[in-house]
C-alpha positions as CSV (number, residue, x, y, z in Angstrom):
1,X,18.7,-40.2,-48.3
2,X,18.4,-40.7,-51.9
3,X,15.7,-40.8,-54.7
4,X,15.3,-44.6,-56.3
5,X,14.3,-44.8,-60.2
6,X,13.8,-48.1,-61.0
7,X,12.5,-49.0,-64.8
8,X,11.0,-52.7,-64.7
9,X,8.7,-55.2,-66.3
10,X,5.2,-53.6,-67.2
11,X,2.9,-56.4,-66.1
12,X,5.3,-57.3,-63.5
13,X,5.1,-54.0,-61.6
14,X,1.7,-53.3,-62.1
15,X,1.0,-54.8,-58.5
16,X,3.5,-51.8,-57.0
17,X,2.0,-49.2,-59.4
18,X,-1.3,-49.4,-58.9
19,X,-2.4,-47.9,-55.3
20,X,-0.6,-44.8,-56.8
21,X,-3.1,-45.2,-59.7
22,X,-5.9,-45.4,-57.5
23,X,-4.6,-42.6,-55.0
24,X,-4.1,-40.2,-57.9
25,X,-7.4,-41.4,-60.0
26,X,-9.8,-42.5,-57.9
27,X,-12.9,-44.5,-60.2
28,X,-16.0,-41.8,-58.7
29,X,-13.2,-38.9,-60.9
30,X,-12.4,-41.2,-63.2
31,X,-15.6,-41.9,-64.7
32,X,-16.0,-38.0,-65.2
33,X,-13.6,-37.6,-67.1
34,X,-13.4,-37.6,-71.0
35,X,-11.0,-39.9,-70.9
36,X,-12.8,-42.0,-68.3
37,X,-14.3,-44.3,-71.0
38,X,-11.5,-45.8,-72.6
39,X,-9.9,-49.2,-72.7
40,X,-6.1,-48.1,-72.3
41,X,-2.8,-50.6,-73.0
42,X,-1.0,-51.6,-70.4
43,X,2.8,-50.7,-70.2
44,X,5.6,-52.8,-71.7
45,X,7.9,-51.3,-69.1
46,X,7.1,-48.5,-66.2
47,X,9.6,-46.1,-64.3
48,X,8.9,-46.0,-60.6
49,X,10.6,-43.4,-58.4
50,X,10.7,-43.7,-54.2
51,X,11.6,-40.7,-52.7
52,X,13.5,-40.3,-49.4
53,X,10.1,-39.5,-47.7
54,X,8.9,-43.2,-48.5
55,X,6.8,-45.6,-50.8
56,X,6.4,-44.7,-54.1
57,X,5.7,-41.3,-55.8
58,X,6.1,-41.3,-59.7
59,X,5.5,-43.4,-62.0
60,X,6.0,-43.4,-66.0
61,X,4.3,-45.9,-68.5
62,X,6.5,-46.8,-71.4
63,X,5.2,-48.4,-74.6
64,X,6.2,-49.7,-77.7
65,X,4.4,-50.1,-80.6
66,X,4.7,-50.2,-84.2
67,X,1.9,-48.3,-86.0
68,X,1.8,-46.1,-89.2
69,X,2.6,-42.4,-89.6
70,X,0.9,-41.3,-93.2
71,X,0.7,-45.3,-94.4
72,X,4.4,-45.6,-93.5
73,X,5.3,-48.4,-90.7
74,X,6.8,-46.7,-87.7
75,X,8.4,-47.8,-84.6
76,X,6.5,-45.7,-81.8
77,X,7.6,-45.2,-78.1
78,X,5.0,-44.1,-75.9
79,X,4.2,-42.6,-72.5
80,X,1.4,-42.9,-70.8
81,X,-0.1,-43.2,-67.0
82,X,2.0,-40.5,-66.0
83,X,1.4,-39.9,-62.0
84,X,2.8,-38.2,-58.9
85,X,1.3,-38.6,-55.2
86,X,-0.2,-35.3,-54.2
87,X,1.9,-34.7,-51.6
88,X,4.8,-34.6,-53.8
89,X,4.0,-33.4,-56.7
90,X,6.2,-29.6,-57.7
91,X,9.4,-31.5,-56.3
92,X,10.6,-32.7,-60.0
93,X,9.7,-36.5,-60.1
94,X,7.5,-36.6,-63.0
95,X,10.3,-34.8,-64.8
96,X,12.8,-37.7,-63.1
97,X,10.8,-39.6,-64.4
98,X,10.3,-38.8,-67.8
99,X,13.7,-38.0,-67.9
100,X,14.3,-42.0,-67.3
101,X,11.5,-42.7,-70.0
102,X,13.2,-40.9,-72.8
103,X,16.1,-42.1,-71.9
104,X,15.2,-46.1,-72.1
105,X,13.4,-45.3,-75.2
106,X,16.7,-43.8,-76.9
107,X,18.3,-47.5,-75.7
108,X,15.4,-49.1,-78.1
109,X,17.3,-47.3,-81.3
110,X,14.7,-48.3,-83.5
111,X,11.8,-46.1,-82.0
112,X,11.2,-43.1,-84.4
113,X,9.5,-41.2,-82.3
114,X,7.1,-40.6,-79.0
115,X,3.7,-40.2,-78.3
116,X,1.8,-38.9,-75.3
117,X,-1.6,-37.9,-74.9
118,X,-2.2,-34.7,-72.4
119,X,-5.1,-32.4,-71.0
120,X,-4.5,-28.9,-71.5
121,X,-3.3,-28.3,-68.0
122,X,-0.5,-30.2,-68.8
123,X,0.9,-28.5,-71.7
124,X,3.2,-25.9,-70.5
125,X,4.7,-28.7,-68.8
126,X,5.0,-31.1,-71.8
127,X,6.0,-28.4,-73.5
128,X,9.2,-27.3,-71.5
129,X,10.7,-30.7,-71.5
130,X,10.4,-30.6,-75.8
131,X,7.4,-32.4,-76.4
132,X,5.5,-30.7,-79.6
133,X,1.8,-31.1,-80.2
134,X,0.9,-33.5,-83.0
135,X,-1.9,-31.2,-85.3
136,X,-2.7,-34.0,-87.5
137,X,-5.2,-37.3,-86.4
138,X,-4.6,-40.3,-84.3
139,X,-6.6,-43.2,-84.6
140,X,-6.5,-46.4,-82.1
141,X,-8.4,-49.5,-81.3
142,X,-11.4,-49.8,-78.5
143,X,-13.3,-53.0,-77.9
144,X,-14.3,-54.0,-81.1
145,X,-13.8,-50.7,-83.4
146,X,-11.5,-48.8,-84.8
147,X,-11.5,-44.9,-83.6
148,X,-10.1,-41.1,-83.8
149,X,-8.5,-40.9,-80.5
150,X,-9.3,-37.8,-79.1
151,X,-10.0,-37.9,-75.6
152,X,-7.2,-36.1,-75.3
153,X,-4.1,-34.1,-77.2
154,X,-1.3,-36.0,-78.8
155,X,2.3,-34.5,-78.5
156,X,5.3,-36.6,-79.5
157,X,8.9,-35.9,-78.8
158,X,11.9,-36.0,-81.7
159,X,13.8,-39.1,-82.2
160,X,15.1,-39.9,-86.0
161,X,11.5,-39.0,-86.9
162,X,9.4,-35.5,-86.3
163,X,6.0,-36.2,-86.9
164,X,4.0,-32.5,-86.8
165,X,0.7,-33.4,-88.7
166,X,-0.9,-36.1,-90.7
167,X,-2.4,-39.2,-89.8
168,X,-0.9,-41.5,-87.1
169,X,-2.9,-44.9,-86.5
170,X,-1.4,-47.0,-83.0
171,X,-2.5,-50.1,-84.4
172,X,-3.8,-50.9,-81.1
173,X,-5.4,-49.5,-78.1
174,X,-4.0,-45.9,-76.4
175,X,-1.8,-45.5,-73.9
């Protein structure tokens, strides 16, 4: 038996992704958390991992954007929606799956850098696998206004760019 990573279409796959989004976020938890309010992007491409066991376990949303870092244009790759199964989860697919994220994002030479957004349970982990908290502000769009993002804690990860502090606006909604 063998693990299956797949990296497809965003809009495409959403249709595969979703129960796993709905098993691993139900909408009574949802809408109690602080992130629960917000009007997120949908992915330009996602990483999907089967396991042996059956039916997917993992997935990884993967965006790009360009926004600005400090007033500069930057090319921004981003993950977002990431999600493991329950009953799977401290087997290594969400770091599979990253794994594959960085990796397709390094194929798209002209991204600068990565952005996640984490709660602080996830740290450590983030941490581990090099991402560095960003101490400086993120704005993004909602419906209708522009706002400082801070649901939740940006980290990004080194490409030719590594963005520590300052101001980074998405130029679009969060992911």
């Amino acid at each position: 038996m063998s693990i299956e990573i797949d990296v497809l279409n965003g809009d495409a796959s959403w249709p595969t992704a979703e129960p796993l989004f709905k098993a691993v976020w139900p909408a009574d938890v949802v809408e109690k958390l602080p992130w629960g309010h917000v009007k997120w992007a949908n992915a330009d491409l996602r990483v999907l991992i089967d396991a042996p066991q059956g039916g997917l376990v993992c997935h990884v949303g993967i965006y790009f954007r360009q926004g600005t870092w400090d007033g500069r244009k930057v090319q921004i790759g981003g993950i977002g929606g990431v999600a493991t199964r329950e009953d799977c989860r401290r087997q290594g697919y969400a770091s599979l799956a990253l794994d594959a994220a960085i990796q397709t994002m390094r194929h798209h030479e002209a991204v600068q850098f990565a952005l996640l957004f984490c709660e602080p349970h996830n740290f450590a982990f983030y941490q581990s696998r090099g991402w560095h908290p960003f101490t400086g502000e993120v704005y993004a769009q909602q419906p209708e206004v522009r706002v400082r993002f801070e649901a939740m804690a940006p980290f990004v990860y080194d490409f030719s760019r590594k963005p520590r502090q300052g101001v980074i606006d998405l130029c679009g909604l969060p992911w």
